[in-house]
C-alpha positions in Angstrom: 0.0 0.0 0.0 1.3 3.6 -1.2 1.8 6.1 1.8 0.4 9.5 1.1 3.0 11.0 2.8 5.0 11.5 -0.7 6.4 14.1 -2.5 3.8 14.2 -4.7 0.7 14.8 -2.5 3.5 17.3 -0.5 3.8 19.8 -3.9 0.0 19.2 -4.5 -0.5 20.4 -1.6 2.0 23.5 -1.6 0.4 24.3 -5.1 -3.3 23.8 -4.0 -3.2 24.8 -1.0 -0.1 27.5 -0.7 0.8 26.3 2.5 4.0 24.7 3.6 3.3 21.5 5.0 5.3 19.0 6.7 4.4 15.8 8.9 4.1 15.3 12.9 3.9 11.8 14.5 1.0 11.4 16.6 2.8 9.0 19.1 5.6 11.4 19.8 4.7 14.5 18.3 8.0 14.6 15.8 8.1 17.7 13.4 9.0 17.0 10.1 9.1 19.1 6.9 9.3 16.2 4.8 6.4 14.2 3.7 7.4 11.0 5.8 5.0 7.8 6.5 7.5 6.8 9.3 8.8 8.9 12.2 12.8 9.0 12.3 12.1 9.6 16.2 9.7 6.7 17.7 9.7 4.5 14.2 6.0 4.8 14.5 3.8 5.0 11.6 0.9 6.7 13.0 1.6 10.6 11.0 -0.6 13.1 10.3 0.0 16.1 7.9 1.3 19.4 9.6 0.9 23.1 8.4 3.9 25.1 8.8 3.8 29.2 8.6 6.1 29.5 5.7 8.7 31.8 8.0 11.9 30.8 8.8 15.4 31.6 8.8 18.3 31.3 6.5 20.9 28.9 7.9 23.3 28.4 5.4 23.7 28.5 1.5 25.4 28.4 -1.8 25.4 29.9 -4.8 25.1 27.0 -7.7 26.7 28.5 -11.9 26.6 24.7 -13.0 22.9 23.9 -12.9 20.9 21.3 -13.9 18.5 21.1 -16.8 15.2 22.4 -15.5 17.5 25.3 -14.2 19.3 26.4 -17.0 15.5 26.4 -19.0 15.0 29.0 -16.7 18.1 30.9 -17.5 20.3 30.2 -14.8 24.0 29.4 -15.6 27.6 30.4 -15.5 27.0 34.1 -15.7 23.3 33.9 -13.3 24.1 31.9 -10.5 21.5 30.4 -8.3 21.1 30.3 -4.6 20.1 26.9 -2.6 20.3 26.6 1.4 19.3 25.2 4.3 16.4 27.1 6.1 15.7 26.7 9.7 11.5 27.0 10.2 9.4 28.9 12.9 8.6 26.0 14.4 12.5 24.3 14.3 12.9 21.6 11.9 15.4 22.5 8.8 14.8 21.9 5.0 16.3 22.4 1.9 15.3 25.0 -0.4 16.1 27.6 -3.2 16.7 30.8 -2.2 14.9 33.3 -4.6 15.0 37.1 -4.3 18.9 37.1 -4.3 21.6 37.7 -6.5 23.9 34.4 -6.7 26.4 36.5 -8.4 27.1 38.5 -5.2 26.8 36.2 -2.2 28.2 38.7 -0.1 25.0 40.3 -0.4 23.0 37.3 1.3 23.0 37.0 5.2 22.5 34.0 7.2 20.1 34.0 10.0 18.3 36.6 7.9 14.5 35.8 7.8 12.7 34.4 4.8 9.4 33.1 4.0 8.0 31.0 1.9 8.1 31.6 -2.1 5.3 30.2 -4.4 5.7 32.6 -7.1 7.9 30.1 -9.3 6.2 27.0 -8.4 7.4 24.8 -11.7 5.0 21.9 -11.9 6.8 19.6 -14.0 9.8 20.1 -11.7 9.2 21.4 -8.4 11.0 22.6 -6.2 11.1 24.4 -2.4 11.8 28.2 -2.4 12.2 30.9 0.1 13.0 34.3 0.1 14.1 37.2 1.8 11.0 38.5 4.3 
């Protein structure tokens, strides 16, 4: 049996919905921003989907020039870096995401610990992807 607690029914929902969500155990009450039918915690199986505020905090990041694919459709490249990081949420779990509203080509520009929140605004559906940006 398929678990809905996939990446697929997780961008459906950030599309639909335009809410982040993640997943919380119900025997321990893990937090996790990943869709997730098993909690890394207690090894239950007993999740429920989450809603997260979207706000969170840049932890750390880097600037990417050799880009994949999807990216480079979009223009990015050698000469338009993109930024990806790690991004520390409200409520304290960490994900990965790409950090729009930036320029790559100057990260000296980009703070950590500086607050984001959440970024639907270039929501690919063929290739999604997580994105934050400065608050």
């Amino acid at each position: 049996m398929a678990s809905e607690f996939n990446s697929t029914a997780f961008y459906k929902k950030l599309k639909e919905d335009g809410k982040l969500v993640g997943v919380r155990c119900k025997a321990c009450g893990h937090l996790s921003p990943e869709p997730r039918s098993m909690c890394p915690e207690c090894h239950g199986f007993d999740m429920e989907w989450h809603p997260f505020s979207g706000k969170a905090k840049l932890s750390t990041f880097t600037c990417i020039s050799i880009v994949p694919v999807a990216m480079a459709a979009k223009g990015y490249g050698r000469d338009k870096p993109y930024c990806s990081g790690i991004v520390t949420l409200e409520e304290g779990p960490s994900i990965s995401a790409r950090i729009t509203g930036v320029d790559g080509a100057k990260p000296q520009s980009i703070e950590t610990g500086m607050d984001v929140v959440l970024d639907l605004e270039d929501l690919d559906p063929e290739h999604p992807s997580l994105a934050f940006k400065p608050a």
